[in-house]
C-alpha positions as CSV (number, residue, x, y, z in Angstrom):
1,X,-7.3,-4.5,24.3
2,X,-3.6,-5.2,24.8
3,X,-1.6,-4.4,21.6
4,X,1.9,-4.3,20.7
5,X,4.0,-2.3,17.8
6,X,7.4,-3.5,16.4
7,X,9.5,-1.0,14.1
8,X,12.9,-2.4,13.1
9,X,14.8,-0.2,12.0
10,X,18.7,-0.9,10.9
11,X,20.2,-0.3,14.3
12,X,17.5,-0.9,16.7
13,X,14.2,-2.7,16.9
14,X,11.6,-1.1,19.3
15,X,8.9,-2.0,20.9
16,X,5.5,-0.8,22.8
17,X,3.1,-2.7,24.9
18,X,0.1,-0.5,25.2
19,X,-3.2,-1.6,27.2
20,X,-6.1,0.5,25.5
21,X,-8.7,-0.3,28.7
22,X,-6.1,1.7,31.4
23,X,-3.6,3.9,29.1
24,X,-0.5,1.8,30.4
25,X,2.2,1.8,28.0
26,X,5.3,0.2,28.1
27,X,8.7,0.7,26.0
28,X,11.9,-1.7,25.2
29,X,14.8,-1.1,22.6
30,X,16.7,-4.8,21.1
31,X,19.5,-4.6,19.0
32,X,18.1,-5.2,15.5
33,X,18.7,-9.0,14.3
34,X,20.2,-8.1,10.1
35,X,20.6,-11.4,9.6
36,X,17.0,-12.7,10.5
37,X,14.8,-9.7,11.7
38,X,12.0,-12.1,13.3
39,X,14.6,-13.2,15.6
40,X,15.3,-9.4,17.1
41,X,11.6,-8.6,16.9
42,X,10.2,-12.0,18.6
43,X,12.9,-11.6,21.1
44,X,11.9,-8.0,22.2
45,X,8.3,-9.4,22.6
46,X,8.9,-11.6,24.8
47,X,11.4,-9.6,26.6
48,X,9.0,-6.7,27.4
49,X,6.6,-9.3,28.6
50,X,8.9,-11.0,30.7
51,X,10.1,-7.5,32.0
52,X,6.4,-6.1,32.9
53,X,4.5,-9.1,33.6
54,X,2.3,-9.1,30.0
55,X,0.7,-12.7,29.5
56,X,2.0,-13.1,26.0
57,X,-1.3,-15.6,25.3
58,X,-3.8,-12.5,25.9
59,X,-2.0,-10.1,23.5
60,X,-4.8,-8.9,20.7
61,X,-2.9,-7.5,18.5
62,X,0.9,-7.0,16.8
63,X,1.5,-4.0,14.7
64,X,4.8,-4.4,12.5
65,X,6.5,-1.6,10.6
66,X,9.1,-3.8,8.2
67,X,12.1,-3.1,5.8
68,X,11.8,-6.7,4.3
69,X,10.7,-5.4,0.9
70,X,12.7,-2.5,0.9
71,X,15.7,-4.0,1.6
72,X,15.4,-6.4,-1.3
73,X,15.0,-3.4,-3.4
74,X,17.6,-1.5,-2.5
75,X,20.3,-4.2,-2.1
76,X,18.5,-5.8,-5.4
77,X,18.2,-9.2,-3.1
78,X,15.1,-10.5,-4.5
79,X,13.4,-13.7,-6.1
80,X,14.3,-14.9,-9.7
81,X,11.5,-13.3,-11.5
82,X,10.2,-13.8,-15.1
83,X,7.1,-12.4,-17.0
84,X,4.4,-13.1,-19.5
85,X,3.2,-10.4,-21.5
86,X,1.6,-9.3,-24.2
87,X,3.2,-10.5,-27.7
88,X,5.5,-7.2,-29.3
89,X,5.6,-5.2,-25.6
90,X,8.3,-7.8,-24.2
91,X,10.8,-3.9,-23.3
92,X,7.9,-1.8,-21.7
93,X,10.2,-2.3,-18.6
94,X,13.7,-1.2,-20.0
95,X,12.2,1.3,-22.4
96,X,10.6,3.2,-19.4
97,X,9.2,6.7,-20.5
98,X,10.9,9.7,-21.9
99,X,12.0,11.3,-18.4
100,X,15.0,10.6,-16.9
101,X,16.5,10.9,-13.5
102,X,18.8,13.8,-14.7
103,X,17.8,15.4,-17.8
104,X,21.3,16.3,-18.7
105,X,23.5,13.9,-18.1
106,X,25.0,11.4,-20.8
107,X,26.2,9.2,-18.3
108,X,23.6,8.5,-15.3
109,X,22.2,4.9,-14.1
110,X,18.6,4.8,-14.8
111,X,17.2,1.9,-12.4
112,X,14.9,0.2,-14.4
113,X,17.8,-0.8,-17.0
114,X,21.0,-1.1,-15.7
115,X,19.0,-3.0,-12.7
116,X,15.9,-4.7,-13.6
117,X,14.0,-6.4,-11.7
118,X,13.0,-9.0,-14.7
119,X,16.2,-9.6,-16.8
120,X,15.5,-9.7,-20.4
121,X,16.1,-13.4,-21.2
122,X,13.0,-13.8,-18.2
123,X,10.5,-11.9,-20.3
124,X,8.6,-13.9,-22.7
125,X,5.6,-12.9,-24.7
126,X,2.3,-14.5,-26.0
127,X,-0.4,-14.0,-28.2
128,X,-3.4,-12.4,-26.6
129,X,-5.0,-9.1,-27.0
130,X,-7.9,-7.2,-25.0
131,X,-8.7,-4.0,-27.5
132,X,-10.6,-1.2,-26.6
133,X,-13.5,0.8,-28.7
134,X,-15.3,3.5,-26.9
135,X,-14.0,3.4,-23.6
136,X,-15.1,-0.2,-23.5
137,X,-12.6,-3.5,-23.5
138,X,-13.4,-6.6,-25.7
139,X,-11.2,-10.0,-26.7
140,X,-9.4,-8.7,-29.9
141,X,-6.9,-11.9,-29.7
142,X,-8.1,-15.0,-27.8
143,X,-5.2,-16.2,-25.3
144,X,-3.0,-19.0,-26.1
145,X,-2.8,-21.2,-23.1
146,X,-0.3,-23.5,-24.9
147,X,1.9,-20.8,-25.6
148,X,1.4,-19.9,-21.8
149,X,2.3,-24.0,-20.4
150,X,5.3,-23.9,-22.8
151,X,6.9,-20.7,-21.0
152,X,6.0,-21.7,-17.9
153,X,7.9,-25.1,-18.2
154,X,11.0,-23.0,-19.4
155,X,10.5,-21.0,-16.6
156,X,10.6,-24.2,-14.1
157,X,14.0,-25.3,-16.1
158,X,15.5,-22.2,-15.8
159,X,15.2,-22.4,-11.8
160,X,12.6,-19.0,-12.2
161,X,10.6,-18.5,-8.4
162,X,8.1,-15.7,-9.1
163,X,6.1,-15.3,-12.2
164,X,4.5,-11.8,-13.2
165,X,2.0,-11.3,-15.7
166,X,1.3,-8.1,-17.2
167,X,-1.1,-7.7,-20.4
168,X,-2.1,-4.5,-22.0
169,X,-5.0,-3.2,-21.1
170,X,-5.9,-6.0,-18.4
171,X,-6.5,-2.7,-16.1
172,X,-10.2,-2.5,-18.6
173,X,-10.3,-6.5,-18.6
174,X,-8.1,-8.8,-16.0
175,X,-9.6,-11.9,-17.6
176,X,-6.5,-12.8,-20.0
177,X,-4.3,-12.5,-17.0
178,X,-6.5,-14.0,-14.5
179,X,-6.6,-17.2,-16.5
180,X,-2.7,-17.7,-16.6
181,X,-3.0,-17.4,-12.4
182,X,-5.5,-19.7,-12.9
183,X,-3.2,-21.9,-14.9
184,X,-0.2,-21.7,-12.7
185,X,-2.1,-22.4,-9.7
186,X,-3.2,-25.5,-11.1
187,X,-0.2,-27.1,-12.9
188,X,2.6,-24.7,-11.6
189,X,1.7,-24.4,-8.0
190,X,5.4,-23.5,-6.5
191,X,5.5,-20.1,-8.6
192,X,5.0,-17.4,-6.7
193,X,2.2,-15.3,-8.6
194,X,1.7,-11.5,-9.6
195,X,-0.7,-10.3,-11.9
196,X,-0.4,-6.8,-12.5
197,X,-4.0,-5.7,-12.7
198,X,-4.9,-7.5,-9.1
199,X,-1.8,-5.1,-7.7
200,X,-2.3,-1.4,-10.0
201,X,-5.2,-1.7,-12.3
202,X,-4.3,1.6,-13.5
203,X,-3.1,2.2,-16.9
204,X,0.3,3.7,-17.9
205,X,2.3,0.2,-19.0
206,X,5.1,1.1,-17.8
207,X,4.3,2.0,-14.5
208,X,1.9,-0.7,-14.0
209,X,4.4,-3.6,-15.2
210,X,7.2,-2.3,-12.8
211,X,4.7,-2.5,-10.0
212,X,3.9,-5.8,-10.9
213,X,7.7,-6.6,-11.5
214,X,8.5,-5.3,-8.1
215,X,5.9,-7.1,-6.3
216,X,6.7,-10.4,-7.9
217,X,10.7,-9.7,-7.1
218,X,10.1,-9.3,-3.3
219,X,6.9,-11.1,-2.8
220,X,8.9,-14.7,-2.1
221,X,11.3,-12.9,0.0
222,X,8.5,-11.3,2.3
223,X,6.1,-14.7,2.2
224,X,8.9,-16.5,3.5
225,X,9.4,-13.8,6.1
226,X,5.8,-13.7,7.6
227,X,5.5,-17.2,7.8
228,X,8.6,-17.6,9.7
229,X,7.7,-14.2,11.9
230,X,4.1,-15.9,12.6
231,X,5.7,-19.3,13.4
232,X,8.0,-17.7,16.0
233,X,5.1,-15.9,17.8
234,X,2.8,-18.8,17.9
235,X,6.2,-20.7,19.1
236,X,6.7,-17.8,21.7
237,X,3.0,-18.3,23.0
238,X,1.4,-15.4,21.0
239,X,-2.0,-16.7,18.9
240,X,-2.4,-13.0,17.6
241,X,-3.3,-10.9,14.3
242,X,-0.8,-9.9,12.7
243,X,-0.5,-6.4,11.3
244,X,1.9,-5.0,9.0
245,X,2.0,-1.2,8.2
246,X,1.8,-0.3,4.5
247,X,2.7,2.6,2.5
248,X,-0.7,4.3,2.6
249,X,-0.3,4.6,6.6
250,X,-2.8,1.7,7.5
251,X,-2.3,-1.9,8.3
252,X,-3.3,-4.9,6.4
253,X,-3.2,-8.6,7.5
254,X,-0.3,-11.0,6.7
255,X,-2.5,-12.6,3.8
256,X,-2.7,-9.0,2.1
257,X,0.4,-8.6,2.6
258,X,1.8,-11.9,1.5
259,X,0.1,-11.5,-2.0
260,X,0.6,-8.0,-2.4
261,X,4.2,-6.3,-0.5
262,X,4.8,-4.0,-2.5
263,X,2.3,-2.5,-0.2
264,X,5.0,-2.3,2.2
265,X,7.8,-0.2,0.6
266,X,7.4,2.8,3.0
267,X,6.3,0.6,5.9
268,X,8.9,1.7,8.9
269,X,8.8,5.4,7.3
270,X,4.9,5.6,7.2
271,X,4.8,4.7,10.8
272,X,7.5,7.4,11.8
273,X,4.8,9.9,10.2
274,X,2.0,9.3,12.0
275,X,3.9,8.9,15.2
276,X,4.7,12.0,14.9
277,X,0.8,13.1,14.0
278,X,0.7,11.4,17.1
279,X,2.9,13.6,19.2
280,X,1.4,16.8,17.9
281,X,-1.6,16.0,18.7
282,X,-0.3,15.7,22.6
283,X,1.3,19.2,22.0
284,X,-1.9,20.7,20.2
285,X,0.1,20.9,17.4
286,X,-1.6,20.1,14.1
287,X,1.1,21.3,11.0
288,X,4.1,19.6,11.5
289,X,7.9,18.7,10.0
290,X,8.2,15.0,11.2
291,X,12.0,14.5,11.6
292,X,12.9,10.6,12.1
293,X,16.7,10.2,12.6
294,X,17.7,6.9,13.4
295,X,20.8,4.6,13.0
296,X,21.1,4.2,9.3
297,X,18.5,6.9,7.3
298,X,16.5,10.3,8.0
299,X,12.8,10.4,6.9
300,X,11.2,13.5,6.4
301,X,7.0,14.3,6.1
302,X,4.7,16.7,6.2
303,X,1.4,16.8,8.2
304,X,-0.8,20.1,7.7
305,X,-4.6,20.5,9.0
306,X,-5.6,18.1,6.1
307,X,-3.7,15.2,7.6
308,X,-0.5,14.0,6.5
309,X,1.0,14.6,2.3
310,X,0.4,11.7,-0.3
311,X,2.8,11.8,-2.7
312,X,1.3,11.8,-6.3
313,X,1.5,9.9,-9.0
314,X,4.4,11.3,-10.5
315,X,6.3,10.7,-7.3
316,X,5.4,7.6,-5.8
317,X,8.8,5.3,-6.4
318,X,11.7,3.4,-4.5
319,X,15.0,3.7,-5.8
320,X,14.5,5.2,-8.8
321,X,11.6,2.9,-10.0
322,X,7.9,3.9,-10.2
323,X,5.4,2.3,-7.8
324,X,1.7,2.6,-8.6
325,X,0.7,2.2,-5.4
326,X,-0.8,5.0,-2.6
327,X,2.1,6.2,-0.5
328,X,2.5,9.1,2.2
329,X,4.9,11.5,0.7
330,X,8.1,10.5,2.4
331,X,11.6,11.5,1.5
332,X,14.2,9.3,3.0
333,X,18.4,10.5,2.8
334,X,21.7,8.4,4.5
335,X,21.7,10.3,7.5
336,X,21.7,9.0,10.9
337,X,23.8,8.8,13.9
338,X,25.3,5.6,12.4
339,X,26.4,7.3,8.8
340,X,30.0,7.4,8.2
341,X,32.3,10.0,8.0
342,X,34.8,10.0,5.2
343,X,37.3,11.9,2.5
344,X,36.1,10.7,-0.8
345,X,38.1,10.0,-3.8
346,X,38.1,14.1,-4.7
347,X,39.4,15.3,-1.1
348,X,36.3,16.5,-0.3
349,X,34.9,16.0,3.7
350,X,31.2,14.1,3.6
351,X,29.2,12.2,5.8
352,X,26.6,8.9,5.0
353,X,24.9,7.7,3.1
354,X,27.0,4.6,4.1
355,X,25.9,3.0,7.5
356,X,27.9,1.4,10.2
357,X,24.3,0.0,10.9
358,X,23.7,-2.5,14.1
359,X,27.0,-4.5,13.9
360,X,29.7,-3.6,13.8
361,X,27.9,-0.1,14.1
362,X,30.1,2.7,15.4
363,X,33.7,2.8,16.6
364,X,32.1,3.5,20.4
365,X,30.0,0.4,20.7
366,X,32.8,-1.8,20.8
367,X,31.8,-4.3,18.6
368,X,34.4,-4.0,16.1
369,X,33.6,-0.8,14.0
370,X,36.9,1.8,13.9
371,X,35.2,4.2,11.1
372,X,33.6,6.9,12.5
373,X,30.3,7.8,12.4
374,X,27.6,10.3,13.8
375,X,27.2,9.4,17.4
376,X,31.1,8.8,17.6
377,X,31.5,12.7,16.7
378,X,28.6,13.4,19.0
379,X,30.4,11.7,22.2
380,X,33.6,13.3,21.4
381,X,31.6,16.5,21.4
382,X,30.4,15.7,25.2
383,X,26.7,15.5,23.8
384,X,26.1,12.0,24.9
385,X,26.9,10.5,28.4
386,X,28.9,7.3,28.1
387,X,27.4,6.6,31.9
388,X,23.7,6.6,30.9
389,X,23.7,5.6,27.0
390,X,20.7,3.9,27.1
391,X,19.7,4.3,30.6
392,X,23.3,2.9,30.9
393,X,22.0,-0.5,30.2
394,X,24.1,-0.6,27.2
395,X,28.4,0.4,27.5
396,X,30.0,2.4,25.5
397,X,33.5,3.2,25.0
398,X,34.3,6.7,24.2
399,X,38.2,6.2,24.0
400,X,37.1,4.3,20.7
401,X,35.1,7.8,19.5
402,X,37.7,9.4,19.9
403,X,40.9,7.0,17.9
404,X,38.5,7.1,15.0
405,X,37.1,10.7,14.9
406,X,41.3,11.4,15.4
407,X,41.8,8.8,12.4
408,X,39.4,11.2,9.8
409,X,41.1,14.3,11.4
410,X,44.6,13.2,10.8
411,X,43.7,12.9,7.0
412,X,41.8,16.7,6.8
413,X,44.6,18.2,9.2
414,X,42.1,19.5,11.2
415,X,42.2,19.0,14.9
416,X,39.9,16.1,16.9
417,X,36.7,18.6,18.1
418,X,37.3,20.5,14.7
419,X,36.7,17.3,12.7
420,X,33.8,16.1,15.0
421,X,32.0,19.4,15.0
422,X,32.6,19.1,11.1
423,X,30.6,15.8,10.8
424,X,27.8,17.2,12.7
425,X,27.7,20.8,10.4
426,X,28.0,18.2,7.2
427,X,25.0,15.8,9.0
428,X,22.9,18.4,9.8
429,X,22.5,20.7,6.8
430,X,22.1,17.7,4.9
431,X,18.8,16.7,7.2
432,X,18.1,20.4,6.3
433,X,18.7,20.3,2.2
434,X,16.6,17.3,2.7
435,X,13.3,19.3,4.5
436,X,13.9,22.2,1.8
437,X,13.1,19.6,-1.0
438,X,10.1,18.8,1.1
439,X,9.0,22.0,2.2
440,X,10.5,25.0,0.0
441,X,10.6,23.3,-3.2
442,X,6.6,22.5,-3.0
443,X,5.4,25.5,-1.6
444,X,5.3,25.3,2.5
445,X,7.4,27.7,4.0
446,X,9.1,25.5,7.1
447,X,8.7,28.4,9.4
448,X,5.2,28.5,9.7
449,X,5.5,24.6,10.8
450,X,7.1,22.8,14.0
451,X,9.4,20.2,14.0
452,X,8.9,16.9,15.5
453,X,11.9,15.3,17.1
454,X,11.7,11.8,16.2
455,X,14.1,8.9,16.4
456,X,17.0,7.7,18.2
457,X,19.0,10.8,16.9
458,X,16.3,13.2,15.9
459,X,16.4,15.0,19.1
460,X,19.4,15.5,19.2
461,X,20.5,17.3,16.0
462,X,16.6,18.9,15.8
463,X,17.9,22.4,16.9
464,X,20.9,22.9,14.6
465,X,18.5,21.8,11.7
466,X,15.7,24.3,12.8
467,X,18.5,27.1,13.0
468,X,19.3,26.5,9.7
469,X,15.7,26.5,8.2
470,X,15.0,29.1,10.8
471,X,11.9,26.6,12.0
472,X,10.6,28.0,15.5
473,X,9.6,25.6,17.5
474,X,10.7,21.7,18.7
475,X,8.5,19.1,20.0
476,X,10.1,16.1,21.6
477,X,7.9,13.8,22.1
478,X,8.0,11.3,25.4
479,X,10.8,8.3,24.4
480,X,11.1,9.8,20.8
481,X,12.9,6.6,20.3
482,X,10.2,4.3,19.8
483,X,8.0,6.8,17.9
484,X,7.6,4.8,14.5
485,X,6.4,1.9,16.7
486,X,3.9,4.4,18.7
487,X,2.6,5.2,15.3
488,X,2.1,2.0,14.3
489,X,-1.1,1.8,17.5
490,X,-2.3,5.2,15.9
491,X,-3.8,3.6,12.6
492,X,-6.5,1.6,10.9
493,X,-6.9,-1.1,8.6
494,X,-6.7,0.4,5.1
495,X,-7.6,-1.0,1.9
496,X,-7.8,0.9,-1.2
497,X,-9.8,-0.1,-4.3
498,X,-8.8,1.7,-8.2
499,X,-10.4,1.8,-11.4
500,X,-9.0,3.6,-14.3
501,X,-12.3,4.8,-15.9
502,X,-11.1,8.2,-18.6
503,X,-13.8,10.5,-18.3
504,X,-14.3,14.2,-19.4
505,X,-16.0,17.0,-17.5
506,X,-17.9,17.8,-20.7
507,X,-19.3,13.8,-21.6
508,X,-20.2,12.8,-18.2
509,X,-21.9,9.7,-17.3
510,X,-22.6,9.9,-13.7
511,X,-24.7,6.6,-14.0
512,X,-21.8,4.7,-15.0
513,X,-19.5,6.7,-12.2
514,X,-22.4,5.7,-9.5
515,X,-21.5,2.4,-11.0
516,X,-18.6,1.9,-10.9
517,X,-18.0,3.7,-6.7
518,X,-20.3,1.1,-6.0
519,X,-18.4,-1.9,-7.7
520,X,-15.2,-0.9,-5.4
521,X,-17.3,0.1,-2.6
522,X,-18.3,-3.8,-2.5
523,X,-15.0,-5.4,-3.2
524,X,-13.4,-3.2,-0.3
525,X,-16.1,-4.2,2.1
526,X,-15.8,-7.8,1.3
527,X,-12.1,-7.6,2.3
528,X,-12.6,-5.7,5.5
529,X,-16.0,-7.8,6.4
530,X,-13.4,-11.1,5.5
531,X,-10.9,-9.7,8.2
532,X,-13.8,-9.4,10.8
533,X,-15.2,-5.9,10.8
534,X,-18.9,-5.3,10.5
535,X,-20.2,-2.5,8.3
536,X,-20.9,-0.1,11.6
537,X,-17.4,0.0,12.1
538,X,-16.3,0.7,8.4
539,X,-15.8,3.7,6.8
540,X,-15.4,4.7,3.2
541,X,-13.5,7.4,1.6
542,X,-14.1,8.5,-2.0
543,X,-11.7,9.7,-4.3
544,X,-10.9,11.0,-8.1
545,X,-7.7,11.4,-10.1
546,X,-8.0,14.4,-12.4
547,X,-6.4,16.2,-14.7
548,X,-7.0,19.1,-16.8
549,X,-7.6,17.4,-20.3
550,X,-4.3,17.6,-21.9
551,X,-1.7,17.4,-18.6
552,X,0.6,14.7,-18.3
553,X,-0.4,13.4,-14.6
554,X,-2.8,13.7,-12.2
555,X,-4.0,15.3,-8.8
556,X,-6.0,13.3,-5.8
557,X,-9.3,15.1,-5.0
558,X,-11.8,13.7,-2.3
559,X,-15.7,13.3,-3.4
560,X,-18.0,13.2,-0.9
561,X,-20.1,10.0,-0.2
562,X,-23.1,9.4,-2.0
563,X,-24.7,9.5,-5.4
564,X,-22.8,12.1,-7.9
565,X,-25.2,13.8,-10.0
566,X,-25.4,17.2,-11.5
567,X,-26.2,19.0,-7.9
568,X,-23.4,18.4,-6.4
569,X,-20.6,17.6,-10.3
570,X,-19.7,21.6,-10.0
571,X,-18.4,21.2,-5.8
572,X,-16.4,18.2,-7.1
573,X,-14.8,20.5,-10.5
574,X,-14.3,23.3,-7.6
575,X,-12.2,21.3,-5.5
576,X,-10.3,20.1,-8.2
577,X,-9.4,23.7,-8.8
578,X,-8.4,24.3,-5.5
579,X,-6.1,21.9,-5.5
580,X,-4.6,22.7,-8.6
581,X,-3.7,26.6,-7.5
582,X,-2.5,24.9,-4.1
583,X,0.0,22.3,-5.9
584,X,1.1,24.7,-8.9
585,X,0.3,28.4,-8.1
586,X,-2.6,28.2,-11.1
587,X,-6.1,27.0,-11.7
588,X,-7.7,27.4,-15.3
589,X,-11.4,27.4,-14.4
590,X,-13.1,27.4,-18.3
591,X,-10.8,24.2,-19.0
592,X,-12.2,21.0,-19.4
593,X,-11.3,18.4,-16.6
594,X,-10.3,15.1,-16.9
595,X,-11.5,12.1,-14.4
596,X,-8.4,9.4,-14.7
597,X,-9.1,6.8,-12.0
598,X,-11.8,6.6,-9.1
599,X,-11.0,5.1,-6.1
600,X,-12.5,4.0,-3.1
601,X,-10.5,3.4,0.7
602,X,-11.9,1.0,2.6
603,X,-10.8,1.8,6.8
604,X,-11.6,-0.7,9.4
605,X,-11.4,1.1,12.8
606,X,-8.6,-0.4,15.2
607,X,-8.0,0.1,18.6
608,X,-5.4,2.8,19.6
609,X,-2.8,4.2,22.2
610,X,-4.3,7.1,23.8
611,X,-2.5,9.6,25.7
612,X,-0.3,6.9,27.3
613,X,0.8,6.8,30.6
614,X,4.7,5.4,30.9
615,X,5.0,5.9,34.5
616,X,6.2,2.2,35.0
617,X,8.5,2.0,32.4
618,X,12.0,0.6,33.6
619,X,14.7,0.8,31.5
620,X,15.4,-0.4,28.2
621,X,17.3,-3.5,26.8
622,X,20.0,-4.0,24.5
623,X,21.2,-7.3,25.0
624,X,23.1,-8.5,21.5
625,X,21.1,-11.5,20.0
């Protein structure tokens, strides 16, 4: 099969043909399109095809790693969004929970309200109420629909795009909140709709809401930008699936992921993870530190024998606000060779998170940019050949390098290759601080790991950084450049089913538990069997989310498949307690344990890059848009 992976990332977009019958691969680097990304990405499509002879009309597949959603987050650049929920919980979202992103401090921004993604005046409530008595959910207040239409056409006044609705306890019984879809859909078509139990029927309000919250504030942005992406390919001659990475480190179709993108927030990260799973594996290297340094960020992750780190549920969030949603544990700083340089307002000498990004990007490329940056200290330094920058396909202009690194060094008094070294000693030891937070600070020591040179500037600041953490070994994997989009041609199609079910080690009801794995075993093969894939070539991965009864928050433990009954209970309570001592240092083996949620992934095998042969790849593009 003939497949193709995008990544665009905030300088570059790149690109990699790969033909799974005879292992050719092919590579190609665009400037990335801020503006429009479809433009950059469609345009580097069809320039790799052009360049190599591909017949666009027999491509099988696309694999896209996206910052859409994330983007929107970040620069808060979403959809007007209101919500509908329950009557007397109209603050869950600025009310939060107890923690607080610094304990100490009587003066810190907490995200989800100095920022919301719901103002206040958008959050309405109505009388319903689903109760609970023994576990088990029942209609304690019917739902007013008229209360529901009269919003709604306040909503359409007040010029609202996206509706969310989030009831309590609709994670035990959707049916309230499936009814108001059901009611938008049929008078209120042009709302964009979110209902918070089809996205995290989890509980924890709070958490739940802002996942609904943050889906509804993106999900017009992203719609709009998959249509528009899967109108240029057809335009462009491509009539292929289109696959976009999620956060999880699988793909999901454009419908998923029109409906649901908050799937997406890690999308270009998770695919610089497994690209560089992908790259140990070449180098028979299996516990790795993957290091992806690009224009604009750094993202850090761990992959041990086990596969690569999920974050848990405690740490799964973007910008400060929670995301119920399965993540690889990524940690992302404002480091890259496109981070500027700087005194701030206190005299001191630091270095991103600010980006001179694609354009104007640094002072070298000529485009405009005279602040300096990363890879203008680097070509002062002599590290980077101004002759074959890019395989020399793109010009550079290192007298410019050097008038703005001189500009920053007239204002420390330091001399030009004093301030330029400077900028790479800030740079790299804040890559390394990063990895410590990742590595140290949860209980890997980074010297019994490798680490994987990914990204446009990984390889080139790798050693310094594994100095400093005294790491011993590099890889460098083949055109490190274009690894995020290798990884995207390493995955699978990955869904993942969750039920919030509260069950103690001590009342067990495996019945009901055999149950209920069955219930999501279904709904996840209905999805996968709707995107084409027959049951031989689906596999299903069982999961629960315990606790000791008591804790706060919960730890991921796999089940094996098949029927749980009291044979094989104590193998499961054992691996809980495994992973417990792993995570904290401690297990408690007499304490009762807690089942939270079960959950069931759903993986549709997808063709792959194998060990890929780039002996005909040419040099790369970077013609401006």
């Amino acid at each position: 099969m003939k497949l193709i992976g995008v990544d665009i990332g905030g300088t570059f977009t790149d690109v990699i043909y790969t033909d799974t019958d005879t292992g050719v691969s092919r590579i190609h680097k665009t400037p990335t399109t801020t503006k429009d990304p479809s433009v950059g990405m469609v345009k580097g499509i069809t320039e790799i095809c052009s360049r190599y002879g591909i017949e666009r009309n027999r491509i099988d597949h696309v694999f896209h790693g996206t910052t859409i959603a994330t983007n929107a987050v970040l620069e808060h650049n979403g959809a007007k969004t209101g919500l509908i929920t329950t009557k007397g919980y109209r603050d869950i979202l600025q009310i939060g929970r107890h923690q607080r992103p610094e304990n100490y401090s009587i003066a810190q921004e907490i995200p989800w309200q100095d920022n919301n993604m719901v103002e206040r005046r958008n959050r309405r409530t109505v009388s319903e109420r689903i109760g609970v008595s023994n576990g088990k959910a029942y209609e304690k207040i019917p739902l007013d629909e008229d209360e529901v239409i009269k919003i709604l056409n306040e909503f359409k006044d007040e010029g609202i795009e996206s509706v969310v609705v989030g009831f309590l306890f609709s994670y035990l019984e959707p049916e309230h909140e499936e009814r108001v879809k059901e009611i938008i859909s049929e008078k209120f078509p042009d709302f964009y709709i979110t209902t918070s139990a089809n996205i995290s029927p989890q509980f924890r309000e709070f958490e739940r809401f802002a996942t609904a919250s943050m889906n509804g504030f993106v999900g017009p942005v992203m719609k709009g930008y998959i249509e528009s992406l899967e109108s240029r390919l057809r335009d462009a001659g491509m009539d292929c699936d289109l696959l976009i990475m999620t956060s999880n480190g699988g793909v999901a179709n454009s419908r998923t992921i029109s409906e649901k993108p908050v799937m997406t927030l890690l999308s270009g990260p998770a695919a610089g993870v497994l690209g560089g799973q992908w790259a140990g594996k070449l180098s028979d290297h299996q516990r790795l530190i993957t290091f992806d340094v690009g224009g604009t960020s750094a993202d850090i992750g761990i992959v041990t024998e086990r596969g690569f780190s999920e974050a848990t549920a405690g740490d799964t969030q973007i910008a400060g606000y929670p995301v119920q949603v399965p993540m690889i544990d990524i940690h992302t700083i404002g480091a890259g060779g496109g981070s500027i340089a700087y005194v701030d307002a206190g005299g001191a000498f630091k270095v991103g998170p600010r980006s001179a990004g694609s354009y104007p990007g640094p002072a070298c490329y000529g485009r405009g940019g005279e602040l300096p940056t990363v890879t203008d200290a680097t070509l002062v330094l002599g590290r980077l050949d101004p002759d074959h920058f890019l395989d020399g396909e793109m010009e550079i202009y290192p007298e410019k390098a050097v008038q703005a690194v001189q500009s920053l060094a007239s204002k420390l008094g330091l001399g030009l290759y004093e301030t330029a070294e400077g900028i790479l000693t800030i740079v790299n030891n804040n890559m390394a601080n990063a990895i410590r937070s990742r590595t140290i600070q949860k209980g890997f020591d980074p010297r019994g790991f490798t680490l994987a040179a990914l990204g446009g500037g990984g390889p080139m600041c790798s050693v310094e950084v594994a100095k400093i953490l005294d790491i011993p070994e590099v890889i460098i994997p083949p055109y490190p450049g274009i690894t995020s989009a290798t990884g995207l041609l390493t995955t699978d199609l990955k869904y993942d089913a969750v039920q919030t079910i509260f069950m103690s080690s001590d009342r067990l009801d495996t019945d009901y538990l055999n149950q209920k794995f069955k219930s999501l075993e279904e709904e996840i093969t209905g999805q996968l069997g709707e995107a084409g894939f027959a049951p031989d070539k689906i596999t299903l991965l069982h999961f629960f989310d315990c606790r000791y009864v008591g804790q706060g928050y919960e730890l991921r433990i796999p089940v094996a498949s098949g029927s749980i009954d009291a044979a094989n209970i104590h193998a499961i309570w054992e691996t809980f307690h495994t992973v417990h001592k792993r995570e904290y240092g401690h297990a408690f083996q007499n304490a009762p344990i807690e089942i939270v949620n079960m959950r069931v992934t759903g993986i549709g095998d997808m063709p792959k890059i194998g060990d890929p042969d780039f002996s005909g790849t040419l040099s790369n593009s970077v013609d401006g848009p």
